[in-house]
C-alpha positions in Angstrom: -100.2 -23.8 -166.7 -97.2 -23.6 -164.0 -100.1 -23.1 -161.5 -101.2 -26.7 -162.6 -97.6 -28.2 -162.4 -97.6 -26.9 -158.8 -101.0 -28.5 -157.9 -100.5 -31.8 -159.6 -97.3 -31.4 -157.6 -98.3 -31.1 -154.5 -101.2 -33.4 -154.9 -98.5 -36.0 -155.6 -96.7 -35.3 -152.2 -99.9 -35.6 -150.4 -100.4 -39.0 -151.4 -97.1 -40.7 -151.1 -97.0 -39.0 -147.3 -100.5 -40.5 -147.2 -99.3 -43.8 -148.4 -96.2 -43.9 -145.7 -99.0 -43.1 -142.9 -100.9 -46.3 -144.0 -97.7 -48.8 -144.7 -97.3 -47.8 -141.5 -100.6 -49.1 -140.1 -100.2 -51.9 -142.2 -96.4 -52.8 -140.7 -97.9 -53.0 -137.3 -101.0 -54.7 -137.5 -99.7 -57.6 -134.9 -97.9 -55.1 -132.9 -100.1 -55.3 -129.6 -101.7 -51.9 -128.6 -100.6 -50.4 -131.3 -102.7 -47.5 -132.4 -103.4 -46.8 -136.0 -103.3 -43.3 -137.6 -105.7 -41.5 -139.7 -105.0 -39.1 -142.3 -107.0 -37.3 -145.1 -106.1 -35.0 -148.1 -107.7 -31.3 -148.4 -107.0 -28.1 -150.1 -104.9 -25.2 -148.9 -107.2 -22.1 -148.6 -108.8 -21.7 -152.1 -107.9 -18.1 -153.7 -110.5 -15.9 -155.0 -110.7 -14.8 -158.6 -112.2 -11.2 -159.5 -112.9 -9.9 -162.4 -110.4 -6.4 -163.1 -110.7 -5.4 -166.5 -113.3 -3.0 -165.5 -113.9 -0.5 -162.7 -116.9 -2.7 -161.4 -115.0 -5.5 -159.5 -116.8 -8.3 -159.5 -116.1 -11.5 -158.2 -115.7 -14.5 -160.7 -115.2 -17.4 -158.4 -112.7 -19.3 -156.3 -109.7 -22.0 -157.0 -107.4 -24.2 -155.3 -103.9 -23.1 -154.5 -102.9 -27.2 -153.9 -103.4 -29.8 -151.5 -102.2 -31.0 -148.2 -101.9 -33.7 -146.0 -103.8 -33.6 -142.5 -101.6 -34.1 -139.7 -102.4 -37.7 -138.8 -104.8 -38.3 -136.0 -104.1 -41.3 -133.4 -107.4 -43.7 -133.3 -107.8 -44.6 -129.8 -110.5 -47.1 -129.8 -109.9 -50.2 -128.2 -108.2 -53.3 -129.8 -109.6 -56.8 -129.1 -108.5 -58.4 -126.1 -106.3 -61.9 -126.5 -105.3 -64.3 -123.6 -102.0 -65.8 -123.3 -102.0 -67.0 -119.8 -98.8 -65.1 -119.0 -99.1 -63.6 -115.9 -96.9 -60.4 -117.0 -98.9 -59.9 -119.8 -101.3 -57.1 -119.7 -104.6 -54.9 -121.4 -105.9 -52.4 -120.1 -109.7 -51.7 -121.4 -110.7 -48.3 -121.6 -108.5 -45.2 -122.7 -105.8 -45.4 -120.3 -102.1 -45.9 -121.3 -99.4 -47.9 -119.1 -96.6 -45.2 -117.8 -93.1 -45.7 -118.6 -89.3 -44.3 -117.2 -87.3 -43.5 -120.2 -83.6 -41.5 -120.4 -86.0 -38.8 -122.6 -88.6 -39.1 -119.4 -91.9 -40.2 -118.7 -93.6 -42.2 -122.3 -97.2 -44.2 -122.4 -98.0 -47.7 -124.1 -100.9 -50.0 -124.7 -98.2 -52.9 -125.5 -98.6 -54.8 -122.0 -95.8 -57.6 -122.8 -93.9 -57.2 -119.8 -91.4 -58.9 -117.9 -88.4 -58.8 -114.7 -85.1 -57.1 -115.2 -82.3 -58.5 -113.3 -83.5 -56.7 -109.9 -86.6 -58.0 -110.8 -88.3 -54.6 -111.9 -91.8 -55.1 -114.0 -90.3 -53.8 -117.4 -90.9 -53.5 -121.2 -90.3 -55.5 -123.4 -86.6 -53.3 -124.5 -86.0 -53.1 -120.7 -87.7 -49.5 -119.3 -89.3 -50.0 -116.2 -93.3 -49.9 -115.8 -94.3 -47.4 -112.9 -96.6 -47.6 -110.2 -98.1 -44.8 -108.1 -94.8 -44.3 -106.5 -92.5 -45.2 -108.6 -91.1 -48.7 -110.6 -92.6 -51.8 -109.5 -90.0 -54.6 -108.2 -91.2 -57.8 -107.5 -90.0 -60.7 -104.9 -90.6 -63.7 -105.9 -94.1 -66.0 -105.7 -96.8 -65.7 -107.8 -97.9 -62.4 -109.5 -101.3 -61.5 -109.6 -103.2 -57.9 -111.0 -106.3 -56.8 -109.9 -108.9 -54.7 -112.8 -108.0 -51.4 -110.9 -104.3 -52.2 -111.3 -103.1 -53.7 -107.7 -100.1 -56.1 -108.2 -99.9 -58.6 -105.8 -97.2 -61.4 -104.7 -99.0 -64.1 -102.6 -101.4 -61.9 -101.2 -99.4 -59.2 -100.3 -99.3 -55.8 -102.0 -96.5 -54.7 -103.8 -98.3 -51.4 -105.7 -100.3 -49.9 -108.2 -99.9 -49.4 -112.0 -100.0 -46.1 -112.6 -102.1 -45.8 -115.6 -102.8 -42.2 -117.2 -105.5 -40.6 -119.4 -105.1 -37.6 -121.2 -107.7 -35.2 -121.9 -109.3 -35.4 -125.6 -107.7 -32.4 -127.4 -104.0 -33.7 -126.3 -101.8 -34.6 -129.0 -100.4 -37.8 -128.9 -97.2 -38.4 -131.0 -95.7 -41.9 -131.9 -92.2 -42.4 -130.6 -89.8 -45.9 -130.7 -91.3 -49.2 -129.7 -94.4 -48.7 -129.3 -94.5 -45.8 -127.0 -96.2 -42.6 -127.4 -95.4 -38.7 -125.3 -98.2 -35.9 -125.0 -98.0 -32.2 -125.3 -100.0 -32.5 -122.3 -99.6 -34.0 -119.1 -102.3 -36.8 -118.1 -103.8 -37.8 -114.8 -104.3 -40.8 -113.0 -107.2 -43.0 -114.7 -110.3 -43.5 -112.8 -112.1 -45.7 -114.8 -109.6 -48.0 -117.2 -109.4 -51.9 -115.8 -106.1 -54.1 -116.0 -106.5 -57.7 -117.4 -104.1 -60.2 -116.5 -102.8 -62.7 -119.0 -104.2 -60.8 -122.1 -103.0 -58.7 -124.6 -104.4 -55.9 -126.3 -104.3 -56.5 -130.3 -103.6 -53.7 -132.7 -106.9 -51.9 -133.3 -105.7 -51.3 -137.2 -108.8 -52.3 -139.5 -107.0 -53.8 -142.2 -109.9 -53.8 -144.7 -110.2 -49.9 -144.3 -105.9 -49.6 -144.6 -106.0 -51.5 -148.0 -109.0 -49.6 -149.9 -107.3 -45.9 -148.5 -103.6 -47.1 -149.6 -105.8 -48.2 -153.2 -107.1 -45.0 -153.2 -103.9 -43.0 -152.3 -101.9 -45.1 -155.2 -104.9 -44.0 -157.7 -105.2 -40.2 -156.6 -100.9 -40.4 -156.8 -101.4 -41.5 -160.3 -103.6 -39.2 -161.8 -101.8 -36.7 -160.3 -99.2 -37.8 -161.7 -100.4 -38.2 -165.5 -102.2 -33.9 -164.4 -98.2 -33.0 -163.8 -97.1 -34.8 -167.1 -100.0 -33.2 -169.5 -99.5 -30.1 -168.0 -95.9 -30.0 -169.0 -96.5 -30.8 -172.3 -98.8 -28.3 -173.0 -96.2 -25.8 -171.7 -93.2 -27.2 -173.9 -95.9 -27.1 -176.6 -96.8 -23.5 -175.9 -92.6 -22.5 -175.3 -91.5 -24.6 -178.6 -94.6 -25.0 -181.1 -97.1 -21.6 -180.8 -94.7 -19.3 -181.1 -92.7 -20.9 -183.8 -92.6 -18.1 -187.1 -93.6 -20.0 -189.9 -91.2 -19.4 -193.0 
């Protein structure tokens, strides 16, 4: 019975951490290159039950400890691609990310709204600067133009090269502030990824799929829920009722 209390339980915690990985989806659906997460529920290693009574161990069969939560996975397929016209607005299309300088070092978006700091730096949109092959990008004025392999050029004269990195498939990508993710890994240069100018990449959250899991989630988080409260019943029944002496 306490077994049952610890598995309904847990069951619960899975799906409200499960329901804060999709609100979080959700919140950012118009955030541009955002990337949603995807998470599942699954047992913790099921225990094996044998039979003991005799001196012929047999097995009888296997049961659930509790669930978990899988450690959310970044989707990294690409958003749609919307034109603004800006000409500091950027996509890339492929799996590349923009690198950016930060005080906690080097972080990677897909969020191309960028603009010109006071020294007239290509930034982010809360002020960290962009970086090119060698280094932040500054540009004089005249008008700005980005090649599909990442070349920035003012009036026909180059000024650099984005430096946009790929990471190889088994790195771990974790969510930090604005947008902007770090690796456990370190990337390399892309090869392949092209830079559009005067688009943005949209958030490649599928709204649909977000709103049937967090249904899903509420339901499991409710029968869990009513498992936890029958449960302890039975045991205050068993503690208070069965082993009442009758007079």
């Amino acid at each position: 019975m306490i077994r049952t209390i610890y598995q309904a339980a847990s069951a619960m915690m899975a799906q409200m951490a499960r329901q804060l990985t999709i609100s979080t989806n959700l919140s950012n659906v118009d955030t541009p290159g955002y990337r949603q997460q995807l998470s599942g529920v699954n047992d913790f290693r099921e225990m094996l039950l044998s039979r003991v009574a005799r001196a012929d161990v047999r097995l009888i069969g296997s049961i659930s400890t509790a669930v978990r939560l899988d450690q959310p996975e970044l989707d990294l397929s690409q958003g749609a691609l919307v034109e603004t016209g800006q000409p500091l607005d950027l996509a890339i299309a492929g799996a590349a990310f923009f690198t950016v300088q930060t005080p906690e070092g080097l972080q990677y978006t897909r969020d191309g709204r960028f603009r010109l700091d006071e020294q007239r730096r290509l930034v982010t949109a809360d002020g960290f600067p962009v970086l090119g092959e060698g280094g932040p990008i500054t540009i004089p004025p005249g008008d700005v133009w980005v090649d599909p392999d990442g070349t920035v050029r003012v009036n026909d004269q180059v000024i650099g090269r984005l430096l946009l990195t790929e990471f190889p498939a088994d790195a771990q990508l974790e969510l930090v502030e604005q947008n902007r993710y770090t690796s456990d890994v370190a990337g390399v240069p892309s090869q392949t990824a092209g830079v559009s100018q005067g688009f943005l990449e949209q958030s490649n959250v599928d709204i649909t799929r977000a709103i049937t899991d967090m249904l899903a989630a509420n339901r499991s988080y409710a029968l869990a829920q009513r498992a936890l409260q029958i449960a302890d019943d039975s045991l205050r029944l068993a503690v208070n009722e069965i082993g009442k002496i009758s007079a």
